[in-house]
N, C-alpha and C positions, 0 to 999 in steps of 0.2 A: 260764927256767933249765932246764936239761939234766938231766935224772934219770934212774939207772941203777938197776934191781931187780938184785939177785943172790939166789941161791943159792932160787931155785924150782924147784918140779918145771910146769912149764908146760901148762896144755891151751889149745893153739895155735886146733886145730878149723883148721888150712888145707887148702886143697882148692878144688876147683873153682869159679869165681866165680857159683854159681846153687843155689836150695837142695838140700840132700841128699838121698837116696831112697835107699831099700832097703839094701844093704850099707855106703853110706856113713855110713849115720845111726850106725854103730859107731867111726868113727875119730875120736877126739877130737885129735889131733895131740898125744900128751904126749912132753915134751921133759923129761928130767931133769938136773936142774943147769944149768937154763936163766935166762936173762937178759933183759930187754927196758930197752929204751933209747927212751926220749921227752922232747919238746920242743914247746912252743907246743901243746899239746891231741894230739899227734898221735904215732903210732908211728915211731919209725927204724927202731928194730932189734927183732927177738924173735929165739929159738932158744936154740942151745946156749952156754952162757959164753964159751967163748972163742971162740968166732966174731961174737957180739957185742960180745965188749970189744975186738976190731980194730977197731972202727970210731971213722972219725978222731976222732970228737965224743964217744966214749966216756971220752974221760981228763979230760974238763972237767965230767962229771957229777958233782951230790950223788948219794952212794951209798944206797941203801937195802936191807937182809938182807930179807930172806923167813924166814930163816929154815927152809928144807927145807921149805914149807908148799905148799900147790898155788895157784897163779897162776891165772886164767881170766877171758874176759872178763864183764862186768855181766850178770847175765841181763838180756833186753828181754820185757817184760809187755806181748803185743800185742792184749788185751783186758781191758777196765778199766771199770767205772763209777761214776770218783774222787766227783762230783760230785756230793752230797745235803747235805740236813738233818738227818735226822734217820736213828736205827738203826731198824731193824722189828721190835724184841722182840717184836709181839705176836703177827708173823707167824710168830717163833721159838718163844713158847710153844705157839699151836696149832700148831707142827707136830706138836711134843713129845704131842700127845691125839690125835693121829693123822689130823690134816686134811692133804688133799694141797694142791699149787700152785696146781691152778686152784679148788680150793675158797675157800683164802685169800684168791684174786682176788675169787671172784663175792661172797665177804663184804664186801669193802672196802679188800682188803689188797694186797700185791704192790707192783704200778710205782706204782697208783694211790695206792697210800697217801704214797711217796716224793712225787708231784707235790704232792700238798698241801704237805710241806712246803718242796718249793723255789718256790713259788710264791707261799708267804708269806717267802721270806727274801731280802734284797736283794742286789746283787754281792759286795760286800763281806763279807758273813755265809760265802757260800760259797767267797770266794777264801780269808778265811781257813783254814775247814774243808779245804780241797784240800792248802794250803800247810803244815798241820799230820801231811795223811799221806803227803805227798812225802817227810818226814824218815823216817817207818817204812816206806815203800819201799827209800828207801836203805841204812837200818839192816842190811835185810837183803839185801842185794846190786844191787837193780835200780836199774839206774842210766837206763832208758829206759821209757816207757808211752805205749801208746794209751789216749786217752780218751775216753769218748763221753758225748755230752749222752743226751737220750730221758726224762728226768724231768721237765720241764717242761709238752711236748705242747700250749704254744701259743706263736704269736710271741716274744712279748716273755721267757717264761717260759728256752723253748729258746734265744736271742740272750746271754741273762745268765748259765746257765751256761757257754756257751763263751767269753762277754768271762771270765769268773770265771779257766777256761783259761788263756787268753789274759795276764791278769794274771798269774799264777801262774808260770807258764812264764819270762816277763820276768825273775823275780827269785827261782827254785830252782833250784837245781844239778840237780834230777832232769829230763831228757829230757820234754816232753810233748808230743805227736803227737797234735791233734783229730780227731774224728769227729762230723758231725754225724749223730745218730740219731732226727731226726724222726717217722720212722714204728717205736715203740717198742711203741708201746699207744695203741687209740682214747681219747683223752679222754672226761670224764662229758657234756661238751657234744655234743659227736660222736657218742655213741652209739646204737651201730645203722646209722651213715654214716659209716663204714670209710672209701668210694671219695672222698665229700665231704672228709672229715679230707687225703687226699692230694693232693686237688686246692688245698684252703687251705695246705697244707705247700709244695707246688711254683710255687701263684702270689704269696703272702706273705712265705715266711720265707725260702726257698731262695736270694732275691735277694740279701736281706739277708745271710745267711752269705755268701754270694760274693762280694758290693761289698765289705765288713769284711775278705775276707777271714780266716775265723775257725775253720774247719775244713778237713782237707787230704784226709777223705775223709767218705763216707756208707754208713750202717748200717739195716738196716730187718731185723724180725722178723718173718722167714716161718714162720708158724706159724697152728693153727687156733684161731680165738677172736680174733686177732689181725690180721695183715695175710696175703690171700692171695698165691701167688706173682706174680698178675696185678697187684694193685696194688703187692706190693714194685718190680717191674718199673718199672712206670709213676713212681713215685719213683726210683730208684734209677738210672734213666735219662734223668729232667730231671736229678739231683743229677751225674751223668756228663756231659752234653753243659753244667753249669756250671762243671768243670775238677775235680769231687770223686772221687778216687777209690773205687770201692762195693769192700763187703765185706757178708757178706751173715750173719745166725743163721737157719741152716739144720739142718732134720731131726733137733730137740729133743725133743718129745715126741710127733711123729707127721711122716710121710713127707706134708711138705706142695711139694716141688720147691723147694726152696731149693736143692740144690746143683747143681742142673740151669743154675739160675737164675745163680748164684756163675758156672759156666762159660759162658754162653751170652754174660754182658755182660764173661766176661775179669775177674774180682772178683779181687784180692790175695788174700781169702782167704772159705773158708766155716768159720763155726764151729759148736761144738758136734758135730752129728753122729752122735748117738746110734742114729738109726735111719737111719741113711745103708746105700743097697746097692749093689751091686757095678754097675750101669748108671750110676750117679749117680757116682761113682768114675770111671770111664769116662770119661766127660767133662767130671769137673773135673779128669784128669791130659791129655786131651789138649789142655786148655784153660790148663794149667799154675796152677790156684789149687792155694795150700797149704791143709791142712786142719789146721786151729785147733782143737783140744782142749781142755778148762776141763773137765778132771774133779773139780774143787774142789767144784764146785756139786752135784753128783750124792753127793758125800759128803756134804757138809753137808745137801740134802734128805733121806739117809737112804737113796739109791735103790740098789738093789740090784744093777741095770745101770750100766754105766759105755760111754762109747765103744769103740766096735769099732778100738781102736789097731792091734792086730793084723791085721784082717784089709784095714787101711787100710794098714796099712808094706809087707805083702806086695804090695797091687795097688800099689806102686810110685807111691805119692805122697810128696811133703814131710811130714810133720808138725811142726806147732808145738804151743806147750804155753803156755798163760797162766791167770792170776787165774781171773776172771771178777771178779775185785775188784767185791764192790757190797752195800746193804745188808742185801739180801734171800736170798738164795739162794749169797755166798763172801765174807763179812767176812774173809777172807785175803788179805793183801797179800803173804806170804812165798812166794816161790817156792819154796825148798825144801821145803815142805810138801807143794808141787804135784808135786817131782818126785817125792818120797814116794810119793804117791797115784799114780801115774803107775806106777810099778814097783812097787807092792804090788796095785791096783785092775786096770791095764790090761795089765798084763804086756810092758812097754816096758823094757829093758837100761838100765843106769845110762847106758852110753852114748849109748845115744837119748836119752834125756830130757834131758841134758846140751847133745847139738846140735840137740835141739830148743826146748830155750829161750834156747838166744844166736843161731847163724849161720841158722836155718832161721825162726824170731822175728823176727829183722833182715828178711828176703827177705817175710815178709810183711805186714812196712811199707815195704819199697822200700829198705832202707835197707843191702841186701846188700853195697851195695859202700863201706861206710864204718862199719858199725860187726858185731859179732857174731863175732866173731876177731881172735887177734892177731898183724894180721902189718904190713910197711910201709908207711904212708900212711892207717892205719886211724886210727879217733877212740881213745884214751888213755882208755878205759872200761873196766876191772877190778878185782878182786876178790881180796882175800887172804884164805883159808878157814883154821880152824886146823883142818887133818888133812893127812894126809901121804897119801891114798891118795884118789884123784877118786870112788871107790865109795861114800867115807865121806857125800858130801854129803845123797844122797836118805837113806843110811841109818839116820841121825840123826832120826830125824822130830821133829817136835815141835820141834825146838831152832833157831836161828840161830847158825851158825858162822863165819859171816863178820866177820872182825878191821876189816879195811879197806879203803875205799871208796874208788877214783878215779875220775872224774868229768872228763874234757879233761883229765888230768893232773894234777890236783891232788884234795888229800886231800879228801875233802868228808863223810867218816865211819869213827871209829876215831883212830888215836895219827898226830894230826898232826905229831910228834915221829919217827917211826918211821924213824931214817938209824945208817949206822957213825958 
């Protein structure tokens, strides 16, 4: 069926088909008194009302008001780590006594403590668990995510959260994009044998995600204590030459070449980037990776640095904006939160944050040319916010304002009723 929105104020976000950088990360494409017109999942029309409502297919649509409210497409959450057991309260109270990250770890706590519990719970336990926070994704606007496994950290372990994916994806309305994130954290069996852990990752399990086909790309944590850039390398370029596209968590809590790394193998994207410098920039903008942001987690640890958004917009990269959605370090699924922190923490314009969590989000799952804007031929992914002023979104914090959710064109959260 044919469906017409009327009477919104539109943020388009059109423009160039490749993500945005430096002046453009400001133009949101708002259209007032705008209209969009879709069918079968897909966009026909967006723009101004009555250039819209010419269109031949316009007069056979169900009508739907907006109501003056602001239109925009889903945000897409392009780090995520839906997939656990259990919460890490405990990793929450000590932080609260003043324990840091890696102290948490060397107690017991952290990735480690998560693997215990996916490792006692079976596909089933966790596809429910997945399928229960797809709905509070949606709730509050995101209608796409990457997901990464990395809480298992053996065969069988890693294999059953992305079947869990896998399941999940099949039968939610919410967008799910796998990762497989093997090299996360050395396992207790592994420890001390880092290089061994990546060898058993690339000659066991990598096969297996490939034949299943069960993830569309690969993740490894370059950092110290954890995997060096030599060994991310070494994984992330068997998981490359298996058809996996890498993405790399780079330059977190110390300058370990992760984003050297991100550019040299051509990565979608490097995230985090905390201590990321001006050399390493360099060449992940002539390498063209977007730089993925998760200022979520820096709030929630308490840390009193945040990424250098700033001096990353200036040297003329992409920026993206996502969760870090996981149990340890951003139990926040709301973007809006994110973009909050983003323009109170990092000093990002409401603008940026905005075309950094849809059209420049999209580009760094690949997905630039079908979803993250509304224009013709795109996927029928958007959001009805209730405020009338695009500024309103981040500056709400704390709250979800999103009315309602489309999903390939249909309602999938909010007044599935909502027509003249």
């Amino acid at each position: 069926m044919k469906k017409l929105i009327l009477n919104a104020d539109l943020l388009t976000f059109t423009g160039p088909d490749e993500p945005r950088r430096g002046a453009q990360m400001r133009s949101v494409g708002l259209v007032r008194g705008g209209a969009v017109l879709f069918e079968d999942g897909k966009i026909l029309a967006a723009g101004l009302r009555d250039v819209v409502q010419r269109h031949p297919d316009a007069c056979k649509a169900r009508i739907h008001d907006a109501g003056g409210r602001i239109l925009m497409p889903g945000f897409i959450d392009c780090h995520t780590h839906p997939v656990f057991a259990e919460s890490r309260l405990r990793d929450y109270e000590l932080r609260s006594q003043g324990k840091g990250y890696q102290e948490i770890a060397a107690a017991g706590g952290g990735i480690l403590s998560s693997v215990r519990g996916v490792r006692g719970a079976d596909v089933e336990t966790l596809a429910k668990g997945l399928f229960a926070k797809t709905q509070r994704f949606l709730e509050c606007g995101t209608t796409t995510i990457e997901a990464k496994s990395g809480y298992g950290l053996d065969g069988d372990s890693e294999l059953k959260m992305l079947r869990a994916m896998q399941a999940v994806a099949a039968g939610s309305p919410l967008e799910i994009h796998p990762t497989f994130l093997g090299a996360h954290a050395v396992p207790p069996e592994y420890a001390g044998k880092a290089e061994a852990y990546v060898d058993y990752l690339c000659r066991e399990v990598l096969p297996k995600v490939a034949q299943e086909k069960l993830a569309e790309f690969a993740d490894a944590f370059c950092e110290d204590g954890y995997f060096s850039a030599a060994l991310c390398e070494k994984f992330l370029s068997a998981c490359k030459a298996a058809g996996l596209k890498p993405r790399v968590h780079a330059e977190q809590f110390k300058r370990c070449g992760g984003a050297r790394l991100a550019a040299k193998l051509g990565a979608l994207s490097a995230d985090h980037l905390d201590r990321v410098e001006a050399e390493d920039l360099a060449a992940m903008k002539e390498a063209g990776v977007i730089a993925c942001l998760v200022p979520g987690s820096n709030h929630f640890l308490g840390m009193n640095e945040f990424p250098p958004a700033r001096k990353i917009i200036d040297a003329d990269l992409a920026v993206a904006l996502a969760t870090d959605f996981n149990p340890g370090t951003c139990p926040c699924w709301n973007m809006q939160e994110i973009l909050s922190i983003s323009v109170s923490r990092m000093k990002m314009t409401p603008e940026e944050v905005l075309v950094a969590s849809t059209v420049n989000a999209a580009h760094a799952l690949g997905l630039g040319k079908t979803h993250g804007s509304l224009e013709q031929g795109k996927q029928a992914d958007f959001i009805l916010l209730d405020c009338k002023d695009y500024r309103e979104i981040p500056y709400w914090f704390g709250a979800n304002i999103v009315t309602t959710v489309f999903k390939r064109g249909v309602i999938v959260h909010g007044d599935r009723d909502f027509h003249i």
